[in-house]
C-alpha positions in Angstrom: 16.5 20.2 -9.4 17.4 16.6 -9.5 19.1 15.2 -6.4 22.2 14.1 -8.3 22.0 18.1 -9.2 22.1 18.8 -5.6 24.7 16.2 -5.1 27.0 17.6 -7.4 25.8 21.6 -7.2 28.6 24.2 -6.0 26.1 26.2 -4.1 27.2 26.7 -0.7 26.4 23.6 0.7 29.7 22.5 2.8 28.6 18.4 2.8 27.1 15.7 0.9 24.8 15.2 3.9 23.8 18.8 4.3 22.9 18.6 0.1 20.7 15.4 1.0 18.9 17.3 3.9 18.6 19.9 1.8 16.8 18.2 -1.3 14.4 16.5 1.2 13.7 19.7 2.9 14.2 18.0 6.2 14.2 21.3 8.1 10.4 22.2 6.5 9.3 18.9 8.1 11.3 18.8 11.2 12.6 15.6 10.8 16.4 14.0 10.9 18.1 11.2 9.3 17.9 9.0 12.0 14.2 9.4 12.1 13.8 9.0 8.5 16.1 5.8 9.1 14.0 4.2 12.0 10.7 4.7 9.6 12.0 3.6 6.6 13.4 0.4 8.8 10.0 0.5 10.5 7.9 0.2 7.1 10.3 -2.1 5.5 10.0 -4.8 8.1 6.0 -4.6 8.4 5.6 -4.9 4.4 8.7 -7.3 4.0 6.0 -10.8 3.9 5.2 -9.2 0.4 8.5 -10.8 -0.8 7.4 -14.2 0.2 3.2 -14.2 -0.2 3.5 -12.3 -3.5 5.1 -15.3 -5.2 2.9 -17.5 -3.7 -0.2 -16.6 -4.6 1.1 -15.9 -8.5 2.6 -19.6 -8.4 -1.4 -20.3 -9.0 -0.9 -19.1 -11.9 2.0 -20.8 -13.4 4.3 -18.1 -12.6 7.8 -19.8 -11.2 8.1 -18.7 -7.1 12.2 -18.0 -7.3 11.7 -16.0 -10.6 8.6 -14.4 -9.2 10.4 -13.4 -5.8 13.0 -11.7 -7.9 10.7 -9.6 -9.5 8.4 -8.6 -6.6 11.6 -7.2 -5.2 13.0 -5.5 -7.9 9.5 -3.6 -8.3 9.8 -2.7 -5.1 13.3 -1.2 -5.3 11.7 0.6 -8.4 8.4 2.3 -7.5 10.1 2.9 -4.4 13.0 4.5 -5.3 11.3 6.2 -7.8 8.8 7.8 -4.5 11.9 8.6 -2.5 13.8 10.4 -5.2 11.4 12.2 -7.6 7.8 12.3 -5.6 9.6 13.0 -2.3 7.1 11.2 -0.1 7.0 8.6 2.8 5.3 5.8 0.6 7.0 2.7 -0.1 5.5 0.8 -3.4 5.5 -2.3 -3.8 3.1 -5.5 -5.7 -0.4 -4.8 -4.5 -2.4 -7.5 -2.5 -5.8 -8.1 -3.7 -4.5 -7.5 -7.4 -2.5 -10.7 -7.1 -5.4 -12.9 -6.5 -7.3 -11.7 -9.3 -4.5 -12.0 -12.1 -4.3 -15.6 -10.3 -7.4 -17.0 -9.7 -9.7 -15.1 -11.5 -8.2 -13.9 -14.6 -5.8 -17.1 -15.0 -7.7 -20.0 -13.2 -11.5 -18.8 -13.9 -11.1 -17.1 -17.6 -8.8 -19.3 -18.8 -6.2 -16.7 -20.0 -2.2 -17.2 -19.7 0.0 -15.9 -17.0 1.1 -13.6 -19.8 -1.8 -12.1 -21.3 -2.3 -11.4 -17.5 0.7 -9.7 -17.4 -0.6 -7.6 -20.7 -3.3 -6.5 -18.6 -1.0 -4.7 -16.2 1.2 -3.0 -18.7 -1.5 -2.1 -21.0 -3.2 -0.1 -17.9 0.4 0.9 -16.6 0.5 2.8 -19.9 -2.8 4.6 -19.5 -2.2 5.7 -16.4 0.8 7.2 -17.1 -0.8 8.9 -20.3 -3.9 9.7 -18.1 -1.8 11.3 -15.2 1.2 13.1 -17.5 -2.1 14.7 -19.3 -3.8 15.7 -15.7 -7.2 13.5 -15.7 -6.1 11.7 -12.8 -5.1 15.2 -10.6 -8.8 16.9 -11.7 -10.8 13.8 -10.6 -8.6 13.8 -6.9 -9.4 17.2 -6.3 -13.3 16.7 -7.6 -13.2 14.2 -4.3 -14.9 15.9 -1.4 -13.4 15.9 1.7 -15.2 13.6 4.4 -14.9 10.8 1.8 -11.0 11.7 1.7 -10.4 11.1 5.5 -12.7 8.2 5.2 -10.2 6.3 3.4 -7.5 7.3 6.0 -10.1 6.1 8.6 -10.9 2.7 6.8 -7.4 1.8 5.6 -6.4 2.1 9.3 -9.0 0.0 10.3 -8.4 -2.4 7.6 -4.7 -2.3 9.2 -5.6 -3.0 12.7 -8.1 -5.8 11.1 -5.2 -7.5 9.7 -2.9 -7.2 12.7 -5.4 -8.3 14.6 -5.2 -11.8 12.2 -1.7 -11.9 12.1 -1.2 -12.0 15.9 -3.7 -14.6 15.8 -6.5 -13.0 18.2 -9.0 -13.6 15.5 -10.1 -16.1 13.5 -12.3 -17.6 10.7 -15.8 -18.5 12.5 -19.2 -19.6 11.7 -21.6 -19.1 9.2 -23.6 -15.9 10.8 -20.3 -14.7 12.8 -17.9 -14.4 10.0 -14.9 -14.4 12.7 -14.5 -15.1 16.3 -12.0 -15.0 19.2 -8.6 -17.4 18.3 -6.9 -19.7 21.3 -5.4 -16.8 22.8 -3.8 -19.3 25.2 -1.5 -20.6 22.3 2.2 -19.6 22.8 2.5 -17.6 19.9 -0.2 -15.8 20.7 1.2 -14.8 24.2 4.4 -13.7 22.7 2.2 -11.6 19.9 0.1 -9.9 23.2 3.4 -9.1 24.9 4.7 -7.6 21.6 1.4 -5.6 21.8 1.9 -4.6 25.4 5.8 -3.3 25.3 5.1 -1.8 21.9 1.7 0.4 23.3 4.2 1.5 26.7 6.9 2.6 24.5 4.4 4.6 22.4 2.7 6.0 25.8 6.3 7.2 26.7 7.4 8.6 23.5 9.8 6.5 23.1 11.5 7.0 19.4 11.7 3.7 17.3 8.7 1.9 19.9 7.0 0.4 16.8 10.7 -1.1 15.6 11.7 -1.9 18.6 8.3 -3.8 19.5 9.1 -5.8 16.4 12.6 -6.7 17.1 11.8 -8.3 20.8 8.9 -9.7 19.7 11.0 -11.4 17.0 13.5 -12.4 19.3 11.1 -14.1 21.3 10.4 -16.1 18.9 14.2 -17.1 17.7 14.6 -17.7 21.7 11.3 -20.2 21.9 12.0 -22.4 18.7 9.0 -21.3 16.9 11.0 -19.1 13.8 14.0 -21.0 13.0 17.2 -19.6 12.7 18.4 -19.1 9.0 20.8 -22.3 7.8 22.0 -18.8 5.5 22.7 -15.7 5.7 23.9 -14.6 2.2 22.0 -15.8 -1.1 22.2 -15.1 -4.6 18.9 -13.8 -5.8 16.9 -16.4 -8.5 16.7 -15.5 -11.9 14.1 -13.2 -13.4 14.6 -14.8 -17.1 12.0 -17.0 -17.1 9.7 -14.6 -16.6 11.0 -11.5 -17.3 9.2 -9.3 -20.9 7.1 -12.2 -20.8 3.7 -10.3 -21.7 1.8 -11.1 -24.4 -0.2 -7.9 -25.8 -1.7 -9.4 -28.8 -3.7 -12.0 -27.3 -4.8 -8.8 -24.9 -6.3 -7.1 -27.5 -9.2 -8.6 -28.3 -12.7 -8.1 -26.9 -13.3 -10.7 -24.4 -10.4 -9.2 -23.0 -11.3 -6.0 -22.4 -13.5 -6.9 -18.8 -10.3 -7.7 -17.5 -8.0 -4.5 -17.8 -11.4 -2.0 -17.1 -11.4 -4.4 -14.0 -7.1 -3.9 -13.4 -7.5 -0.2 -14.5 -10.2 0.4 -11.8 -8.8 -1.4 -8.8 -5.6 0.4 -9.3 -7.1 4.0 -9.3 -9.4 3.3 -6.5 -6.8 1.7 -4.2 -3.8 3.9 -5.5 -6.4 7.0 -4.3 -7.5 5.8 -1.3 -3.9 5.2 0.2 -2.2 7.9 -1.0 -5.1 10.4 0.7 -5.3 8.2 3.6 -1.4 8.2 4.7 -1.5 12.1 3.7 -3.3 12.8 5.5 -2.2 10.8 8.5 1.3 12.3 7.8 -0.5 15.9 7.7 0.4 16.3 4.0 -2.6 17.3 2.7 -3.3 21.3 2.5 -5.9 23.6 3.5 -8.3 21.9 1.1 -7.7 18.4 1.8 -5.2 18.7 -1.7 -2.1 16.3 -1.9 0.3 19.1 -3.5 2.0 17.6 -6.0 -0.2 14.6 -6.1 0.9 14.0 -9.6 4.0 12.8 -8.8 3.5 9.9 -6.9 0.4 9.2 -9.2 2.8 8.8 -11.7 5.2 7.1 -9.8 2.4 4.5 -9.0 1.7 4.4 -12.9 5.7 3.9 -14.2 5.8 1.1 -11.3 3.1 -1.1 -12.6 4.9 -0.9 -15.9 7.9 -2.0 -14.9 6.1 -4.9 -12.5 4.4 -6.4 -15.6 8.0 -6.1 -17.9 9.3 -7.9 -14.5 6.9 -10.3 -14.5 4.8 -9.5 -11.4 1.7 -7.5 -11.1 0.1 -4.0 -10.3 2.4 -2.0 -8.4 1.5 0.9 -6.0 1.8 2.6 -2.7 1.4 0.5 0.5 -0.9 0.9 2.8 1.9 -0.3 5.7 3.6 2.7 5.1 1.5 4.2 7.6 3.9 2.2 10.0 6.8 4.2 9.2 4.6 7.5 9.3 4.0 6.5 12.7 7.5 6.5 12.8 7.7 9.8 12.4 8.6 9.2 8.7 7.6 12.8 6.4 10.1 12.7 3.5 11.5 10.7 0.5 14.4 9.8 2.4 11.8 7.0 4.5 11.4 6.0 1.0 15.0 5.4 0.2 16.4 3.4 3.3 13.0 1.3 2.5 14.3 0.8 -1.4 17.6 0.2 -0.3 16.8 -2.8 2.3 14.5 -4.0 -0.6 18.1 -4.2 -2.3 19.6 -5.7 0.6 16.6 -8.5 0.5 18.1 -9.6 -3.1 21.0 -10.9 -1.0 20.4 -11.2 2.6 16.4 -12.7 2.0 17.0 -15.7 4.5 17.8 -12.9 7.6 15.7 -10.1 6.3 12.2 -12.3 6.0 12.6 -14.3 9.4 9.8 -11.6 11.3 7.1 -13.4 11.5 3.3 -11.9 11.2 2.8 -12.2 15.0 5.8 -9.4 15.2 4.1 -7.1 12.9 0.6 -7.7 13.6 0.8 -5.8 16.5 2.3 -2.8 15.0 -0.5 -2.7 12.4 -2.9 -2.4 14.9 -1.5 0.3 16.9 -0.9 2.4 13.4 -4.6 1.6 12.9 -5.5 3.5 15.8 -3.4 6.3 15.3 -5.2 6.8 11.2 -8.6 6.6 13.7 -7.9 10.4 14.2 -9.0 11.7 10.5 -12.8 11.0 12.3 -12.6 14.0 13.9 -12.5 15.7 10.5 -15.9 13.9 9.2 -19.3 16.4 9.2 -21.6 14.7 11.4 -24.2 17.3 10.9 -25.0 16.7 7.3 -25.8 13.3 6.6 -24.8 13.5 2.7 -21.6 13.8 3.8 -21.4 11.2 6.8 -23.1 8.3 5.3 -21.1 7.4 2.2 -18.1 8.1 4.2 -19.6 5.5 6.5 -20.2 3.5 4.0 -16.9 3.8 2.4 -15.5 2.7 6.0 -17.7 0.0 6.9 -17.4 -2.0 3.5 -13.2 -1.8 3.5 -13.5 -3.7 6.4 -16.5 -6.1 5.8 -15.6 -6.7 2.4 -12.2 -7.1 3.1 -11.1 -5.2 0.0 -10.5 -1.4 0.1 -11.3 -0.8 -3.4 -15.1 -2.1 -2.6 -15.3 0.4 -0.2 -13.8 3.4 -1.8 -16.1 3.0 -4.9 -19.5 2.3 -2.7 -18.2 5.7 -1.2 -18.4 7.6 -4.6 -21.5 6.0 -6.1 -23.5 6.7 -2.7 -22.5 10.4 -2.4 -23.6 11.0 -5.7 -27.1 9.5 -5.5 -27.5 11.1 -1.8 -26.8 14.4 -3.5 -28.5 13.7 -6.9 -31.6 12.7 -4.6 -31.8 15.0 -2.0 -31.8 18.1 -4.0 -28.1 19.3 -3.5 -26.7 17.7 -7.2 -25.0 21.1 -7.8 -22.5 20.1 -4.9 -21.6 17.3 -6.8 -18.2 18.6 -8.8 -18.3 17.4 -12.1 -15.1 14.8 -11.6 -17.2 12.7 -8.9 -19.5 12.2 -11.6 -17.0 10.4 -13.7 -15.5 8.2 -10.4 -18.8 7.1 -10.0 -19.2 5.7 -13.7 -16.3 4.4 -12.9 -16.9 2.8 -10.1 -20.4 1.5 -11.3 -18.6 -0.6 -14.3 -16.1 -1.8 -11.5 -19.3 -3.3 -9.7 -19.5 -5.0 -13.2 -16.4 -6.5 -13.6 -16.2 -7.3 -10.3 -15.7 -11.5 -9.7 -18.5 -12.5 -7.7 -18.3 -15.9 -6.0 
């Protein structure tokens, strides 16, 4: 049943409300609309820079910045409301990093090609995945994935996370040849106001405190309104740019041809590998995942993730999928699609209100990220540290998300070493016949892959 079937149904359901709680089961996951509210808030606020670093990294390519922040939000009120309403989970969607930059610099600046045949790229694989998923391909090869290497990816992404928090509250930085980072000037003042953001955000956590995560945000954004160092919005209210000049703007024929075809194995893979790897991590950080380390269901937001890159490329933006800074709102104590909604709706909100709604500065949400990194630690205690086939591509799958800075690296690394551990060590027929294929796959990703 649809919810606009619940919505409308006779059954005896006294209240609109009591039909909403009903359709998201919120009595199953012991959760409440003000909880879901506080998450989807929560999520919102730690993924809202997308609206403003989306656009400009694709201005490298050509692609207007007003037209482009139009359509980085409307794909986001898409794949988002398309989570909350028919896959029913937690996960906000939205343009992925990483993604970006190749259609940018690599595909566009490197290769040569146009912003649209870029864009052809991402509809052309929007449309196999959807084909791919509807027929059940993408549902057999998750379950073929064993399950050490699934909580690996909720153990990398969330260290991945607390990497990134770590940069945006401006402890680490860029360092020397042989020490790829080092300690910042922690003595700067934005830094001081980031490490007391940290500190009141970690004592409301310690004391249960609902909405700590939010609320660390919202003084630690204050603080920086009070100090000078955001400004305070000449606006409130804007009308959003137009999407025209950019909007069904892809150009499939000069896709099809076979130089081409490099670049949309390369899209195809980095979507399946980094749509995988967050949806299992987040599950199972919000305990989604059953008995057998399964997402139930998992074809629904596989094909939400698939309809969302679609629409991102008729919108003129690029591969869409879920966001790893859901696991914020998780934290949150997010568990249904209504998290999902309230994110989609303040996504809405950021058509009109953009000036207000992006003031929270990275130093705000950085340390968020890293507490939500700590919490994702816990899927280590699920790892087999007995059998070494097992541990070390999960290790490795870990290690490289970080070092590499790129998920997708490590995921694949992850599913080409288990294979060869098992194909070497005499234990092949534990290999199920899907991880087979995710290692091809990931071997011609390794192939396509722009080296530097």
């Amino acid at each position: 049943m649809t919810l606009y079937d619940y919505l409308v149904s006779e059954e005896p359901v006294t209240t609109t409300c009591e039909r909403m709680q009903s359709y998201f089961n919120f009595e199953k996951h012991g959760t409440s609309y003000r909880q879901e509210t506080l998450a989807g808030i929560t999520t919102f606020f730690t993924l809202s820079y997308i609206i403003i670093v989306n656009p400009a990294i694709l201005a490298a390519a050509g692609i207007p910045k007003d037209a482009s922040m139009t359509a980085t939000i409307l794909t986001s009120i898409f794949g988002t409301l398309l989570m909350g309403v028919y896959a029913k989970r937690p996960f906000a969607v939205a343009p992925y990093m990483g993604e970006n930059a190749f259609i940018a610099y690599t595909v566009v600046h490197t290769l040569g090609y146009s912003w649209q045949t870029a864009m052809a790229a991402i509809f052309i694989s929007g449309v196999l995945f959807t084909f791919i998923t509807l027929g059940g391909l993408r549902q057999w090869l998750a379950k073929a994935i064993p399950g050490t290497l699934k909580h690996s990816f909720s153990v990398g992404i969330g260290l991945f996370l607390a990497f990134l928090g770590l940069n945006d509250m401006g402890l680490i930085t860029l360092g020397v040849p042989g020490a790829p980072v080092q300690l910042a000037n922690i003595a700067k003042l934005p830094v001081l106001l980031s490490l007391g953001g940290f500190l009141i955000t970690a004592v409301l956590l310690i004391q249960r405190v609902k909405g700590a995560i939010l609320a660390g945000m919202a003084v630690t954004t204050a603080a920086f309104l009070l100090t000078g160092l955001v400004p305070v919005p000449a606006t409130v209210f804007s009308m959003p740019p137009s999407i025209e000049p950019i909007f069904m703007k892809i150009n499939i024929q000069g896709a099809l041809t076979w130089g081409f075809a490099g670049v949309i194995t390369s899209v195809l893979v980095m979507d399946f590998v980094d749509t995988m790897g967050t949806l299992f991590g987040l599950s199972s950080r919000a305990n989604l995942l059953d008995d057998e380390d399964n997402l139930p269901e998992i074809e629904k937001p596989m094909l939400v993730d698939a309809l969302s890159t679609i629409a991102a490329s008729l919108f003129g933006t690029t591969t869409a999928g879920v966001y790893i800074e859901s696991a914020a709102g998780i934290e949150q104590g997010g568990k249904t699609g209504f998290t999902a909604l309230v994110v989609a709706a303040l996504f809405a909100l950021a058509l009109f209100f953009a000036p207000i709604l992006t003031i929270v500065p990275p130093y705000a949400y950085g340390p968020a990220l890293v507490l939500v990194g700590m919490f994702m630690m816990q899927s280590v205690t699920k790892f087999n540290f007995d059998d070494y086939s097992e541990l070390l591509p999960a290790f490795l799958t870990i290690v490289l998300m970080i070092f590499t800075f790129n998920i997708g690296v490590g995921i694949t690394a992850g599913f080409i070493a288990y294979v060869v551990l098992k194909l070497f060590t005499g234990r092949v027929r534990e290999v199920r016949s899907g991880m087979w294929i995710l290692a091809v796959l990931s071997f011609t990703f390794y192939l396509f892959y722009p080296y530097h």
